[in-house]
KOLLO-719978 format. One record per residue (C-alpha): residue number from 1; x, y, z. Coordinates in steps of 0.02 Angstrom, whole numbers, padded with zeros to 5 digits. Layout:
<sites>
+-------+--------+--------+--------+
: tivex :     c1 :     c2 :     c3 :
+-------+--------+--------+--------+
:   NUM :      X :      Y :      Z :
...
+-------+--------+--------+--------+
</sites>
This chain:
<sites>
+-------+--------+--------+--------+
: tivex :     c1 :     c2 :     c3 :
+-------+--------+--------+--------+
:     1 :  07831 : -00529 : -00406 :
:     2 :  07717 : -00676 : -00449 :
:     3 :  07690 : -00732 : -00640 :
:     4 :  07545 : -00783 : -00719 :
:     5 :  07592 : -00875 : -00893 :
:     6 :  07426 : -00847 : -00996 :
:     7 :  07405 : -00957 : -01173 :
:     8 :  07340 : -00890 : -01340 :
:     9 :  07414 : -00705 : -01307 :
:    10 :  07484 : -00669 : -01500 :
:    11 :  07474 : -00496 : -01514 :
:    12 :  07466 : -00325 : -01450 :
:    13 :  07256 : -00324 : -01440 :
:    14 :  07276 : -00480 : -01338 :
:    15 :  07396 : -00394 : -01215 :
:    16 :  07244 : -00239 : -01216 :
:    17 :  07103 : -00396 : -01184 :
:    18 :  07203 : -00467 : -01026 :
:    19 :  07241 : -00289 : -00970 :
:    20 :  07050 : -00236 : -00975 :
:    21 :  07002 : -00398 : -00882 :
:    22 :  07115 : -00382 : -00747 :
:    23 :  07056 : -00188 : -00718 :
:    24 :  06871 : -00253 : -00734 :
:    25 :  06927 : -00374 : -00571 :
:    26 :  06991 : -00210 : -00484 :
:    27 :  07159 : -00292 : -00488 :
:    28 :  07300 : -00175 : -00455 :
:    29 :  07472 : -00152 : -00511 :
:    30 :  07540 : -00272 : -00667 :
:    31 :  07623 : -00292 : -00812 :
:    32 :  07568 : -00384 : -00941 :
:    33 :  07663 : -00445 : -01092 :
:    34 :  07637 : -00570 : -01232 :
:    35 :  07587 : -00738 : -01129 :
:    36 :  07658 : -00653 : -00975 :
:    37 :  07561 : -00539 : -00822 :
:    38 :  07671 : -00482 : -00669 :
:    39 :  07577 : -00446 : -00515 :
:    40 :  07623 : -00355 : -00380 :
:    41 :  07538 : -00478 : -00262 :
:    42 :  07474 : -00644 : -00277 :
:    43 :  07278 : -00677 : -00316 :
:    44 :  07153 : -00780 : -00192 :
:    45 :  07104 : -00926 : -00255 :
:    46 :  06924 : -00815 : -00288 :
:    47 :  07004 : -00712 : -00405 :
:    48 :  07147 : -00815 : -00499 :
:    49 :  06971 : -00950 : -00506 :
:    50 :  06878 : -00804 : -00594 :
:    51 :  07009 : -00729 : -00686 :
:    52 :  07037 : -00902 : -00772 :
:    53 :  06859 : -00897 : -00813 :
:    54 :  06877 : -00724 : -00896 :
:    55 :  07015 : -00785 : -00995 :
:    56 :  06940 : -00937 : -01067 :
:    57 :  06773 : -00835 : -01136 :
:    58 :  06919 : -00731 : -01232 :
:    59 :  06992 : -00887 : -01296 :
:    60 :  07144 : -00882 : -01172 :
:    61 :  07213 : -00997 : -01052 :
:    62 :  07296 : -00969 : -00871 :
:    63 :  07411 : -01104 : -00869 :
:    64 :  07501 : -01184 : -00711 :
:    65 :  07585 : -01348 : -00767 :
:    66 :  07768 : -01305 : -00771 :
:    67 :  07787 : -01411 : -00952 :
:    68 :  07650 : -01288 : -01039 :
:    69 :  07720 : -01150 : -00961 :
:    70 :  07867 : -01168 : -01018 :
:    71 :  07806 : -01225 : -01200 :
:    72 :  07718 : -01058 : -01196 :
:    73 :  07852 : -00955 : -01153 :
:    74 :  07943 : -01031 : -01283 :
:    75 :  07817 : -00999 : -01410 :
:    76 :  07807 : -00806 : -01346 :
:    77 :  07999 : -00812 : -01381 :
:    78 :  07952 : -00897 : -01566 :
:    79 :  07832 : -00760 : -01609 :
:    80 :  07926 : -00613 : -01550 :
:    81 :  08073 : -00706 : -01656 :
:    82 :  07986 : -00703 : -01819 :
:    83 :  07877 : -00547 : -01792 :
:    84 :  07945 : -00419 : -01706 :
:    85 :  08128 : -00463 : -01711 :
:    86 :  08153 : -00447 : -01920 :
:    87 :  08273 : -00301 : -01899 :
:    88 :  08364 : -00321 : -01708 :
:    89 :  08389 : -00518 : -01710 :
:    90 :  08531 : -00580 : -01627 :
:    91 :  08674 : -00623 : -01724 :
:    92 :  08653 : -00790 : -01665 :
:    93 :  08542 : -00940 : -01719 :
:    94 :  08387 : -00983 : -01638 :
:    95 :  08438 : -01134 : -01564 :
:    96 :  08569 : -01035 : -01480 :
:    97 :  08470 : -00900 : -01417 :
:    98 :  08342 : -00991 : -01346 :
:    99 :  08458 : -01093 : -01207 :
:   100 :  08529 : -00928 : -01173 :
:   101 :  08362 : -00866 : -01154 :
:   102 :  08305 : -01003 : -01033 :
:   103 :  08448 : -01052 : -00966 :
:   104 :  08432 : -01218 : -01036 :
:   105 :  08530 : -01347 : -01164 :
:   106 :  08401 : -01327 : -01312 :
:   107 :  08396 : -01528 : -01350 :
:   108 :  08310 : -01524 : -01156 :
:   109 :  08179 : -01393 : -01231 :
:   110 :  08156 : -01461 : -01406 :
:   111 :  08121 : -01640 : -01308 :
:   112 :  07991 : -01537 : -01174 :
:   113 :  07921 : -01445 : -01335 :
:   114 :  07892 : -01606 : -01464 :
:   115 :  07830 : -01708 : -01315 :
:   116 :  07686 : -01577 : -01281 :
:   117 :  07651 : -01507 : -01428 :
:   118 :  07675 : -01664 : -01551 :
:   119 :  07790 : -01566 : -01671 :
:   120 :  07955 : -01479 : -01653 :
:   121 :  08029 : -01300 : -01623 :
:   122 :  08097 : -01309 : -01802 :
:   123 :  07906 : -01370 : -01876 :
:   124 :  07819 : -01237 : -01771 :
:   125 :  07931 : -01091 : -01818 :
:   126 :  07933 : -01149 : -01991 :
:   127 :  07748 : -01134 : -01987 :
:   128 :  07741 : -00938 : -01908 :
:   129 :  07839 : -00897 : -02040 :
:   130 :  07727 : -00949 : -02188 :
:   131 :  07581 : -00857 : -02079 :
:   132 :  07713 : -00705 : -02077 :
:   133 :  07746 : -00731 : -02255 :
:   134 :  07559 : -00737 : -02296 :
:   135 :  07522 : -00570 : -02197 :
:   136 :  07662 : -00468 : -02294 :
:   137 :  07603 : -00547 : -02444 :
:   138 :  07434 : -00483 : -02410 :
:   139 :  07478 : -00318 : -02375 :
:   140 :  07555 : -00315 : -02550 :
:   141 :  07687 : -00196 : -02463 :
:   142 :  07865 : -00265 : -02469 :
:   143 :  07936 : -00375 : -02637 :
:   144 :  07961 : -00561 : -02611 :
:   145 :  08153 : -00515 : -02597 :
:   146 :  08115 : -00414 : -02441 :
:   147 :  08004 : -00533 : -02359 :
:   148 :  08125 : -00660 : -02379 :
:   149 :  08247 : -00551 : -02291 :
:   150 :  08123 : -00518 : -02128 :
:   151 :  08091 : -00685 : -02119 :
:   152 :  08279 : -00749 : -02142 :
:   153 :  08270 : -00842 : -02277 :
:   154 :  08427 : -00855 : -02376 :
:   155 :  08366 : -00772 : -02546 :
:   156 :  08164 : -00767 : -02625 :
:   157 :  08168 : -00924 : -02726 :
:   158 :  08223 : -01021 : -02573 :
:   159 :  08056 : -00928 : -02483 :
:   160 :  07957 : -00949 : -02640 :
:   161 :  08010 : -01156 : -02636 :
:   162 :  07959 : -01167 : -02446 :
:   163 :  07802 : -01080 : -02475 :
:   164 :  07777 : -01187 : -02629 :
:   165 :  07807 : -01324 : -02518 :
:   166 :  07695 : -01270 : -02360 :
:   167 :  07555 : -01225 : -02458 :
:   168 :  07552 : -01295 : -02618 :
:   169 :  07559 : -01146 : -02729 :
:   170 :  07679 : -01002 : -02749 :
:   171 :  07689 : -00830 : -02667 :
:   172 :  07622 : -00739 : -02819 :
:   173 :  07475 : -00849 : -02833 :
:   174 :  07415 : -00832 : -02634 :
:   175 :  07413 : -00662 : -02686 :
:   176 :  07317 : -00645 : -02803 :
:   177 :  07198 : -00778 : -02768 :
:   178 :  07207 : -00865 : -02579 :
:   179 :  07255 : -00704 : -02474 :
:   180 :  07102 : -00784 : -02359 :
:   181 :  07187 : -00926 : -02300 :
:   182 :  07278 : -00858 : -02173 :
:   183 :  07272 : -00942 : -01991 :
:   184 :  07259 : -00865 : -01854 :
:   185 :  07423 : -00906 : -01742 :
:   186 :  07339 : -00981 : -01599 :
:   187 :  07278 : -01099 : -01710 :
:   188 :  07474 : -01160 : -01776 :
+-------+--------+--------+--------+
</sites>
């Protein structure tokens, strides 16, 4: 089946966005996932030329350089990771479960990741997970204890330093006052 990788897919409404363009182009028979679409037949170069157009008025991006491709997918892997993964993560570490993912030794994808993206795996998932940590913080839901936990961090004060850290005031303060400082994660 052939693969489009698509960039900027982050969520569940971006999955619905690709899904409504490609039945707007009377295109037939995919799956599409985050940063991933499965066809059941290859596009003309017509319809892959307008489809990328689509995209990029939504703020996506077909990519076909193997490199970003594979920076994407490892990004997908990244957000699913920190935030849809809290409770079923592998009893593994991340470093670990992304060459078994990709079938790769991770110093090969780290090196492929820094080089493109000009920071590494470790910076860029530290970074989702003070957007993760602002969102639950937001939603004034879960104690800084529990967050901690979803977001694997050892204990809150070790959370509560980071995010000290990261943003330059605590948890309890973004709360109350900077809840709209968020990013949005295509732009991390």
């Amino acid at each position: 089946m052939p693969e489009l990788v698509i960039k900027n897919m982050v969520c569940q409404r971006c999955v619905m966005a690709v899904e409504g363009l490609l039945k707007e182009m009377q295109i037939e028979d995919f799956n599409v996932d985050l940063g991933f679409v499965l066809l059941s037949q290859d596009l003309n170069e017509n319809q892959k030329a307008e489809l990328k157009e689509k995209l990029e008025a939504q703020g996506f991006e077909l990519l076909d350089d193997h490199r970003k491709v594979l920076i994407e997918q490892i990004k997908v892997q990244l957000l699913d990771w920190v935030y849809y993964q809290a409770d079923k993560r592998p009893q593994t570490n991340l470093s670990v479960h992304l060459a078994d993912h990709f079938h790769k030794d991770y110093s090969s994808l780290s090196r492929v990741f820094s080089s493109v993206e000009g920071q590494t795996i470790e910076r860029y998932l530290a970074k989702l997970k003070m957007e993760r940590a602002k969102e639950l913080l937001v939603y004034n839901e879960l104690d800084l204890g529990d967050i901690a936990h979803a977001l694997d961090y050892s204990n809150a004060s070790y959370l509560s330093a980071q995010f000290k850290k990261e943003t330059g005031m605590t948890p309890t303060e973004f709360r109350r006052n900077f809840s709209h400082l968020r990013k949005p994660l295509d732009a991390i």
